[in-house]
LOMI-928956 format. One record per residue (C-alpha): x, y, z; residue number from 1. Coordinates in nm, 3 decimals. Example, Ala and Ser with C-alpha at 12.3 -4.5 7.8 and 13.67 -1.06 7.14 Angstrom:
<nodes>
<<1.230, -0.450, 0.780>, 1>,
<<1.367, -0.106, 0.714>, 2>,
</nodes>
This chain:
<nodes>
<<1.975, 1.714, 0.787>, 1>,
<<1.745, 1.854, 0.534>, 2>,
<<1.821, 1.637, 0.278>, 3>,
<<1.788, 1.316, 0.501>, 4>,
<<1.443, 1.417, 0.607>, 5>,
<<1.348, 1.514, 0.250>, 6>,
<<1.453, 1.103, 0.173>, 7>,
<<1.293, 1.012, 0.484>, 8>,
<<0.957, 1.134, 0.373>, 9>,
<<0.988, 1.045, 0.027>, 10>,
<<1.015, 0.729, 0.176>, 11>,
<<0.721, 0.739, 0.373>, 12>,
<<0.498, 0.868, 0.082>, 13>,
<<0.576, 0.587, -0.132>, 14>,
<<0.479, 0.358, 0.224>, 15>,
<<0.203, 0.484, 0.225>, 16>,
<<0.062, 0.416, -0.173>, 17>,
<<0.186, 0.053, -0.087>, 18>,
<<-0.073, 0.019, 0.239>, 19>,
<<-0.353, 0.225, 0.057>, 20>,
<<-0.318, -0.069, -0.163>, 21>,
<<-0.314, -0.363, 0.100>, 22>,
<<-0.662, -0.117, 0.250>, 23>,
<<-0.851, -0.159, -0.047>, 24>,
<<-0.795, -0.522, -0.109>, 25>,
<<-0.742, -0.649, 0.288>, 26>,
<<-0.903, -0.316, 0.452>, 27>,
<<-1.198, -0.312, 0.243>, 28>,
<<-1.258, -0.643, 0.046>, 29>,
<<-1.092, -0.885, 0.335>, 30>,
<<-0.813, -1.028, 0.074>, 31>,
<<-0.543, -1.121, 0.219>, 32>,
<<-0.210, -1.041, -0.016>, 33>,
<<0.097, -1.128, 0.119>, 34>,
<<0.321, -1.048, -0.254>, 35>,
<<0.259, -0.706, -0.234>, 36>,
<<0.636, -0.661, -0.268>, 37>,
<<0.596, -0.832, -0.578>, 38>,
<<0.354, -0.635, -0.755>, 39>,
<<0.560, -0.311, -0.620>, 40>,
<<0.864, -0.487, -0.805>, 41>,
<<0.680, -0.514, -1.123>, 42>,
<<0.574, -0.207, -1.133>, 43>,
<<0.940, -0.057, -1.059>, 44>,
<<1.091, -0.282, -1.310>, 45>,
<<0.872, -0.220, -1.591>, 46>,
<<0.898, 0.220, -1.540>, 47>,
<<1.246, 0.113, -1.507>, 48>,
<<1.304, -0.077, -1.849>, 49>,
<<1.077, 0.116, -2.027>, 50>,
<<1.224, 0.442, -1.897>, 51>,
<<1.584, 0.319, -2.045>, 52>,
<<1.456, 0.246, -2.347>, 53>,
<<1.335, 0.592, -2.413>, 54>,
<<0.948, 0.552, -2.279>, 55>,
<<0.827, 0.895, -2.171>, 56>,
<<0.775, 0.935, -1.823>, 57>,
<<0.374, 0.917, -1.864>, 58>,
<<0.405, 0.613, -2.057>, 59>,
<<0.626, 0.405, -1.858>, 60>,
<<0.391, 0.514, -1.580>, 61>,
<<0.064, 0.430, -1.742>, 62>,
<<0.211, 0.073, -1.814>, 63>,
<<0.343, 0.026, -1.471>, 64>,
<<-0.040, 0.062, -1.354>, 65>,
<<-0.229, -0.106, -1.594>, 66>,
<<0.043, -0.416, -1.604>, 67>,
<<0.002, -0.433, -1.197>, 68>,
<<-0.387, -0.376, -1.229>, 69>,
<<-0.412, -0.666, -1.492>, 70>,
<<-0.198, -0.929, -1.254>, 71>,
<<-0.387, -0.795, -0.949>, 72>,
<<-0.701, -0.902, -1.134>, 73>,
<<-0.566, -1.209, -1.251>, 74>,
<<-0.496, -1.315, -0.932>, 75>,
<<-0.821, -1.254, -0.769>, 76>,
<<-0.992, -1.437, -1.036>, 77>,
<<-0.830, -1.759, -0.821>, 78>,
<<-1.018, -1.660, -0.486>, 79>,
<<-1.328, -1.783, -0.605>, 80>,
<<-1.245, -2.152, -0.549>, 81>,
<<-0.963, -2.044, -0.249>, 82>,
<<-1.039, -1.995, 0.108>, 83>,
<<-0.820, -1.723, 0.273>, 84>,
<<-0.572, -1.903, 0.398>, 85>,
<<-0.504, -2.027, 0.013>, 86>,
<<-0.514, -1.721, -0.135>, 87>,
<<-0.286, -1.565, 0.152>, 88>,
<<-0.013, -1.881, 0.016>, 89>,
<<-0.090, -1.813, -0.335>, 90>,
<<-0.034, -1.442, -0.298>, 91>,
<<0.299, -1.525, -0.134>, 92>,
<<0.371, -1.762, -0.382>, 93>,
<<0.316, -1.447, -0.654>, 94>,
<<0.564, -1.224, -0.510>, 95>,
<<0.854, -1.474, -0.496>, 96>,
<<0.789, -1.593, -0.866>, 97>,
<<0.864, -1.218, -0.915>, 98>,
<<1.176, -1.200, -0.710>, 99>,
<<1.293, -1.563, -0.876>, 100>,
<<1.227, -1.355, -1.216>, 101>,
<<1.403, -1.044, -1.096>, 102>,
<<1.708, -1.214, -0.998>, 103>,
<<1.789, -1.489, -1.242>, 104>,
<<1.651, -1.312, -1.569>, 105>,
<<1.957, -1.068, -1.618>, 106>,
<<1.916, -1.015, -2.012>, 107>,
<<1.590, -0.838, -1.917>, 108>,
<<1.658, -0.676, -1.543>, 109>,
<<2.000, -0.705, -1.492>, 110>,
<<1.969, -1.011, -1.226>, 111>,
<<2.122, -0.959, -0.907>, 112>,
<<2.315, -0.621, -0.985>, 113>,
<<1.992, -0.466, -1.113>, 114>,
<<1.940, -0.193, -1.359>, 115>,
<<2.140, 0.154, -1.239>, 116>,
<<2.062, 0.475, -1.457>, 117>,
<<1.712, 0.508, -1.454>, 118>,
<<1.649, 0.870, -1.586>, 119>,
<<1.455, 1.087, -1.313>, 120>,
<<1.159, 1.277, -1.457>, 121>,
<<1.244, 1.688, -1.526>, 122>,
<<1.583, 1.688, -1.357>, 123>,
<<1.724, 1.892, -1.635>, 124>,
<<1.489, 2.110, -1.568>, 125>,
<<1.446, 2.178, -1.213>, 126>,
<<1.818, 2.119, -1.158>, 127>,
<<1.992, 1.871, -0.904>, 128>,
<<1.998, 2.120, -0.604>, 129>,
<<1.616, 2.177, -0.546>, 130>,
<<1.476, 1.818, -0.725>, 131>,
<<1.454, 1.608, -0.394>, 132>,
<<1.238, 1.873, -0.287>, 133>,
<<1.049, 1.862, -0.603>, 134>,
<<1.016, 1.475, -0.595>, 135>,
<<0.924, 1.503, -0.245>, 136>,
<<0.613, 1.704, -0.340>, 137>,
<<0.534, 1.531, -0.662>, 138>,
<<0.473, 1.184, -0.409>, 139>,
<<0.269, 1.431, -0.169>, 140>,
<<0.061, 1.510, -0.427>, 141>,
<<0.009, 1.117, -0.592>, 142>,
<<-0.095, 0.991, -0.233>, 143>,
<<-0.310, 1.341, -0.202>, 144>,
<<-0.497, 1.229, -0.546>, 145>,
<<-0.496, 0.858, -0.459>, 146>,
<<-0.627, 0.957, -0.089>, 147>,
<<-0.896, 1.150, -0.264>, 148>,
<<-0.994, 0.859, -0.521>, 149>,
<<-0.995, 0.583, -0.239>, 150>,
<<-1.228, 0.840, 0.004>, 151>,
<<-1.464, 0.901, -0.253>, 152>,
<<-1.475, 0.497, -0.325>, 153>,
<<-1.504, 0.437, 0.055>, 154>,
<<-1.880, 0.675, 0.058>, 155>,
<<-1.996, 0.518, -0.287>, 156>,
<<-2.163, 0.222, -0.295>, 157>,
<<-1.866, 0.040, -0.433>, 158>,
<<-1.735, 0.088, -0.094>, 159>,
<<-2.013, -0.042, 0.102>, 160>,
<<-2.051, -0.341, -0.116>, 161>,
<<-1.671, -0.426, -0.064>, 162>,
<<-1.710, -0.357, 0.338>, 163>,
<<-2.011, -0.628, 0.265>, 164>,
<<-1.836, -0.867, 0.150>, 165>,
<<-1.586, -0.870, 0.356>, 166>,
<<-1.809, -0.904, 0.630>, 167>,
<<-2.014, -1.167, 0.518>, 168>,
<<-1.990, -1.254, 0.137>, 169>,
<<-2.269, -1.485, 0.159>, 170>,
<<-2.498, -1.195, 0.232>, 171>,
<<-2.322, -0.936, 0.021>, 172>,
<<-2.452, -1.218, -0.302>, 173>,
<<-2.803, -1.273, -0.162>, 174>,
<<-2.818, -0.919, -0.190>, 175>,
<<-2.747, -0.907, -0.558>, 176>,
<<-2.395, -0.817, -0.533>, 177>,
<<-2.168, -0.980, -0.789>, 178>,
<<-1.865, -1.126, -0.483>, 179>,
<<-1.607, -1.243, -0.780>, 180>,
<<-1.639, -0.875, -0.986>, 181>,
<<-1.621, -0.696, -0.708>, 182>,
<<-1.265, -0.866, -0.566>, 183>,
<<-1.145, -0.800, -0.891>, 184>,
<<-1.231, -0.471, -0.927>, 185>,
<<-1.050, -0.425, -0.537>, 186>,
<<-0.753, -0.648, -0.648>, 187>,
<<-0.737, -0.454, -0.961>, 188>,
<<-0.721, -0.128, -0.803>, 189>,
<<-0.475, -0.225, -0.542>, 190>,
<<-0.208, -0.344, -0.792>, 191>,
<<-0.250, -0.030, -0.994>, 192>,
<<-0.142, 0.164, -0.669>, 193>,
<<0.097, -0.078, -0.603>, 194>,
<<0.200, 0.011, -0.961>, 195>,
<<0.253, 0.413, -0.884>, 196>,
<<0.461, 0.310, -0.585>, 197>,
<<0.683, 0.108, -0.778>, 198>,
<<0.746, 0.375, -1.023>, 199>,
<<0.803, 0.637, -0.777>, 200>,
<<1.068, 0.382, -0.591>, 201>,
<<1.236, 0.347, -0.896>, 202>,
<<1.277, 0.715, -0.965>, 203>,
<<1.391, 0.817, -0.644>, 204>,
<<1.675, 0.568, -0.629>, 205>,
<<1.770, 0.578, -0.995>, 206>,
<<1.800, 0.236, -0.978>, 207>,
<<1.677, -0.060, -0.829>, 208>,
<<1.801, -0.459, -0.792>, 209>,
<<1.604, -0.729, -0.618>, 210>,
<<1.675, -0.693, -0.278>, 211>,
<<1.482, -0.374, -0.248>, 212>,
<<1.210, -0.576, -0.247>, 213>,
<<1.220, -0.791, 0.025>, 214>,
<<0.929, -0.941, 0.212>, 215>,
<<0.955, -0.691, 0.494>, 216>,
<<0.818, -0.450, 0.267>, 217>,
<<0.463, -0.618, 0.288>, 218>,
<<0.528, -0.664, 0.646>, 219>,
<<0.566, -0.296, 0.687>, 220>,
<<0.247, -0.233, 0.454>, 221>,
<<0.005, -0.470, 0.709>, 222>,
<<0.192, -0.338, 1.067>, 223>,
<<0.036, 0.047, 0.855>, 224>,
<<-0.263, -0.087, 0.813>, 225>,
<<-0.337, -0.295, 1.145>, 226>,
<<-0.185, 0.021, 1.333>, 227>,
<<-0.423, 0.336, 1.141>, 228>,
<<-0.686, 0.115, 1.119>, 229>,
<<-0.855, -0.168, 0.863>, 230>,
<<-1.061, 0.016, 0.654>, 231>,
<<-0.973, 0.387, 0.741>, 232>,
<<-0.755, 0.565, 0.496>, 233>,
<<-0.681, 0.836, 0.712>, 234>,
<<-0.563, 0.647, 0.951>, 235>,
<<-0.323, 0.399, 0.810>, 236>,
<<-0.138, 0.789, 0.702>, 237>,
<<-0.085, 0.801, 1.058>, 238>,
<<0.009, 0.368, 1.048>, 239>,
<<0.217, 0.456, 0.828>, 240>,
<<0.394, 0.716, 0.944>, 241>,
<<0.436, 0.623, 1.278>, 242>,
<<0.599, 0.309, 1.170>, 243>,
<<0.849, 0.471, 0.967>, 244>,
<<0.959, 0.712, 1.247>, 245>,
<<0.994, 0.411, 1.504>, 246>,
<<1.198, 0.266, 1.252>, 247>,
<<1.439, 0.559, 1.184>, 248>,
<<1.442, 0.675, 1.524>, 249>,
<<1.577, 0.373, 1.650>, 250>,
<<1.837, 0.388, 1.440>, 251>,
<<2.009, 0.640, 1.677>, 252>,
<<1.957, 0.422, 1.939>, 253>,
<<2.375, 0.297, 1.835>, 254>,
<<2.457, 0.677, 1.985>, 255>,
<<2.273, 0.641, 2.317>, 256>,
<<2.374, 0.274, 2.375>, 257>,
<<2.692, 0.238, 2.274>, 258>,
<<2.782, -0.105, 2.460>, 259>,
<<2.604, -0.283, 2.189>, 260>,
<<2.650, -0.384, 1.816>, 261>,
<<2.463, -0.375, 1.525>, 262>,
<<2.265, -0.673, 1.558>, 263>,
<<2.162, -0.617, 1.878>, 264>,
<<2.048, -0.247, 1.779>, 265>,
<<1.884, -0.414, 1.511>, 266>,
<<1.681, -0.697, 1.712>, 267>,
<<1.626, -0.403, 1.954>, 268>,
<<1.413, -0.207, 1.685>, 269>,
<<1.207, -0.482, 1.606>, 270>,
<<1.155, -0.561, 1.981>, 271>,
<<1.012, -0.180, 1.987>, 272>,
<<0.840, -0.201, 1.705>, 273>,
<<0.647, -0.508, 1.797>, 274>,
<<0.591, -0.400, 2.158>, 275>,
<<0.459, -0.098, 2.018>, 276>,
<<0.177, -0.255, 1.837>, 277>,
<<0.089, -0.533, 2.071>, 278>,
<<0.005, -0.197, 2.293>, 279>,
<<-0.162, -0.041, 2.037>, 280>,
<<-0.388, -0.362, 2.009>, 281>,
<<-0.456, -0.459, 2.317>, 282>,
<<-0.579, -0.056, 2.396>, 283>,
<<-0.719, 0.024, 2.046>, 284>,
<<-0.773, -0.293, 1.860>, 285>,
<<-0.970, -0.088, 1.595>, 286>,
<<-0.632, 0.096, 1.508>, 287>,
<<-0.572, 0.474, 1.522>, 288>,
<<-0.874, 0.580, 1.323>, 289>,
<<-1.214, 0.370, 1.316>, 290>,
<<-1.304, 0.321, 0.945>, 291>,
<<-1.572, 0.532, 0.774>, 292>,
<<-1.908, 0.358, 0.861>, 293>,
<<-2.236, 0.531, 0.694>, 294>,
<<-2.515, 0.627, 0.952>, 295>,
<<-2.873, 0.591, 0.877>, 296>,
<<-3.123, 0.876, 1.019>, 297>,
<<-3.299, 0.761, 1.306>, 298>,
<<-3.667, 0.716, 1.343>, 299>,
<<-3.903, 0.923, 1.558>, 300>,
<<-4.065, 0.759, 1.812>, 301>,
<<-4.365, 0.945, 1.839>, 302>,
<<-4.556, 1.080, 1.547>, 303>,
<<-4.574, 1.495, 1.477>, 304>,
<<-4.868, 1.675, 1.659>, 305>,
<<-5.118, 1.696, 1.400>, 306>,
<<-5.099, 1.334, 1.312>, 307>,
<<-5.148, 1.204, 1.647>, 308>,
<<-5.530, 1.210, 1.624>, 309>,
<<-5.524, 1.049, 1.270>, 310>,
<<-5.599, 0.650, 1.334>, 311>,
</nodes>
């Protein structure tokens, strides 16, 4: 039992990098990616085939992010001539080039039976009996640091702009802010995360083949981010991980109905899942946890007492 909810969380932790990701770009900037499974594949492909060619575990890493940063940015270089909607298709477009390239180029990962043996970082050192604990706490501590970075982002001005333009990037230019840069810079960002999830997903199974990266896995990512909250980093934690539990939870549901099969359990879940958040939005639309707004100190209405002579 231990060991399943040691997985389970693992599981979770890497859930949540992936809609930290989809907050800065959709959140924050209001860029809609529907590939993020994509960019989580390239990033677990490339710690993957680096990692069995002898990369260190820092390197294949490091390449992971910047690769996923660079496409990220690539691709947001596009939404200055798209509308949403065109981006949203390109974006999906993105993630099954990936999956096409995944699956049909086996001389570089394996095709459809993917690429088994991917070393796991310091298992001959902490030993196979206490390293899913380890792993567990290593992906605490990534979405601890990322959670940090993207806080700290969120109160700078760079998060204020993005909030801007997402609002209104008419206004956001007029006020001198640079729209195109700026979605980069978010698009960039979210890919490298993207990037650290992939790697981790890649180490905890020790190997990884296409189907791992279906398109439910950006479904997942926006039910997160609609359910903590658009914008709020805390809160798509809680998305997150209230999402995952529906999900596992129901998957006892077999031992308290037994009268029906698999794929009625199955269509049962997502029945749940989606009744839970048309609740959630018709009685919190703004999610779990409203997004960090700024405040500005109010003005006194009356002047102090020994100005109120003064003309």
């Amino acid at each position: 039992m231990i060991g399943y909810l040691t997985t389970i969380m693992t599981l979770v932790s890497i859930a949540v990098l992936i809609a930290m990701a989809l907050n800065v770009q959709w959140g924050m900037c209001g860029m809609v990616n529907f590939g993020l499974s994509g960019f989580v594949a390239l990033g677990a492909y490339t710690t993957a085939i680096l990692m069995l060619n002898g990369t260190g575990v820092f390197v294949a890493v490091a390449a992971a992010i910047v690769i996923c940063s660079v496409m990220g940015a690539l691709l947001s270089l596009i939404s200055l001539r798209l509308s949403d909607d065109y981006l949203a298709i390109v974006t999906l477009g993105f993630g099954e080039v990936i999956r096409l390239i995944t699956l049909n180029e086996a001389w570089l990962t394996g095709g459809a039976l993917g690429l088994p043996g991917i070393p796991r970082p310091l298992v001959d050192v902490i030993g196979t009996d206490h390293y899913e604990k380890f792993y567990l706490a290593v992906c605490v501590l990534v979405v601890l640091v990322v959670f940090a970075g993207l806080e700290l982002a969120t109160r700078a001005p760079f998060g204020r702009a993005l909030r801007a333009i997402r609002d209104d990037e008419v206004v956001a230019a007029s006020l001198g802010r640079n729209v195109l840069l700026m979605r980069v810079k978010a698009f960039a960002i979210g890919g490298g995360i993207t990037g650290i999830a992939g790697s981790l997903q890649a180490f905890q199974f020790s190997y990884i083949d296409p189907s791992q990266f279906s398109a439910i896995m950006t479904v997942y990512a926006f039910m997160a981010v609609i359910a903590g909250g658009r914008g709020s980093h805390s809160g798509l934690i809680l998305g997150a991980c209230s999402i995952m539990v529906l999900l596992e939870a129901t998957r006892f549901l077999k031992d308290v109905i037994d009268i029906l099969d698999n794929s009625q359990i199955a269509a049962i879940r997502l029945i749940l899942i989606g009744g839970g958040l048309i609740l959630l939005l018709i009685y919190r639309p703004q999610g779990l946890v409203r997004e960090y707004r700024a405040t500005a100190p109010t003005t006194p209405t009356h002047l102090p007492n020994d100005r109120k002579d003064q003309p």
